[in-house]
Every structure is written in C-alpha cells, then in structure tokens.
C-alpha positions as CSV (number, residue, x, y, z in Angstrom):
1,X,72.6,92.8,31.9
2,X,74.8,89.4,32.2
3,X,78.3,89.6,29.8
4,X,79.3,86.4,29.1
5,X,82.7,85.6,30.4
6,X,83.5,81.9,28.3
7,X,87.1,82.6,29.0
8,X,86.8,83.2,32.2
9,X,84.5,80.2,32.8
10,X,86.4,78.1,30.6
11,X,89.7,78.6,33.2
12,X,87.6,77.3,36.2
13,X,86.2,74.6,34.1
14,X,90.1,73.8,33.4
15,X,91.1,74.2,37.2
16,X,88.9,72.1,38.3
17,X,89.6,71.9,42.6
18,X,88.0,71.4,45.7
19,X,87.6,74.7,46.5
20,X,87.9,77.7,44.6
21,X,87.9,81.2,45.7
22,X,87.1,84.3,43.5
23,X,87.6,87.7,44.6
24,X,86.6,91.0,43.4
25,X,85.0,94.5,43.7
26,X,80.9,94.5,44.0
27,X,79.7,95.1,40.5
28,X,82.5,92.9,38.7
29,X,80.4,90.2,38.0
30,X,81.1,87.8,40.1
31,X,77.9,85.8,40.5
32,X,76.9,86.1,36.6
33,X,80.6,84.4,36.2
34,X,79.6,81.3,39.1
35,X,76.0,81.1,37.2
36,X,77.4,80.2,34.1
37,X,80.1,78.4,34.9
38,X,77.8,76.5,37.1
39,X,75.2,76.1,34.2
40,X,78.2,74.4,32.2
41,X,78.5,71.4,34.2
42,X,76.9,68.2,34.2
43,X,76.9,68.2,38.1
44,X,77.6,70.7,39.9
45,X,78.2,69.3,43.4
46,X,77.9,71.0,46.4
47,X,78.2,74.9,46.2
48,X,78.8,77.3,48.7
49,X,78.7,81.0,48.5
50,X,80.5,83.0,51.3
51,X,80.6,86.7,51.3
52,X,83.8,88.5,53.4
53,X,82.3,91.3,53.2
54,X,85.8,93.0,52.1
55,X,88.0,92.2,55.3
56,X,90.9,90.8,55.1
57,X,90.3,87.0,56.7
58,X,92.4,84.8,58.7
59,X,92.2,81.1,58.4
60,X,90.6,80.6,61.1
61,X,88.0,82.7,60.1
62,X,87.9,82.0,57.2
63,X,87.5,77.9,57.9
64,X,85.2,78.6,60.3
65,X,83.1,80.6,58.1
66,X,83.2,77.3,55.6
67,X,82.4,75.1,58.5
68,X,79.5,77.0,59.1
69,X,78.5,77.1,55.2
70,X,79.1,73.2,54.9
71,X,77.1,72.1,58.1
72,X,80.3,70.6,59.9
73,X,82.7,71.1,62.5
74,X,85.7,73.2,62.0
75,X,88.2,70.9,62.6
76,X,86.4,68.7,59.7
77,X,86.5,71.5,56.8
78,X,90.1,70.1,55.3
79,X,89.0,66.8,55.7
80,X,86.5,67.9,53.8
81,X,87.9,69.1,51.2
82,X,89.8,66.2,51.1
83,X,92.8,67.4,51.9
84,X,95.1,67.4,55.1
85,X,97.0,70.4,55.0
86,X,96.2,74.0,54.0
87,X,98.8,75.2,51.2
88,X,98.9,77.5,47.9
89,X,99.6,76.4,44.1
C-alpha cells in the first residue's frame, strides 16, 4: 500500500541538489517517497539508487560506490557532481 508523502516530496522538490541522500529503516518508505517525487518532475535526470546495506560508510566508499553507479572513475564523481570539494549545508 503506497502513503503519499506530498510534504515530504514537496521538500526535495524545494532542495533541489546534485545529489541527495535519504536514509532510513527498511519498511519506511523510502522508494514509494523517490517514485513519486520522481513522478513529479518534468525530467528527472539521471537517478542512481545505492543501497549501504546499513553500515556506516566512509567517503571513499561511499564515492566509490557512486563511481561505480555512474559509470566513471572515482576520482571523476565530484567533478561530476559538479562540484570540487566535498562539504555539508
């Protein structure tokens, strides 16, 4: 049974990034949220869905894990991403 979420969707619709990263316990509702936030944009880009299979990561794992998802070197995620530094808002 998928419960909508609109608030939830509506926030990534407002926080609109490169690359976003939603975590939570299986059963939360994760991928319903994606799918319709997904089905509310015009174009979606590229989307890439990595499961951590609850460990904690480092960020090398972690970008090379993206690497991996994306098709590209490791040392090209950030670039990317279009950014050139790794940092937290």
């Amino acid at each position: 049974m998928l419960v909508p979420r609109p608030h939830l969707s509506n926030l990534l619709k407002r926080e609109q990034h490169r690359l976003q990263l939603l975590s939570a316990p299986a059963g939360y509702g994760k991928t319903a949220l994606v799918h319709e936030y997904l089905q509310g944009l015009e174009q979606p880009g590229q989307v890439v869905w990595l499961r951590l299979g609850g460990r904690a990561q480092t960020l090398e794992s972690l970008n090379s894990a993206l690497a991996s998802a994306f098709g590209v070197a490791a040392d090209a995620v950030l670039a990317l991403l279009g950014s050139g530094k790794v940092g937290t808002e």
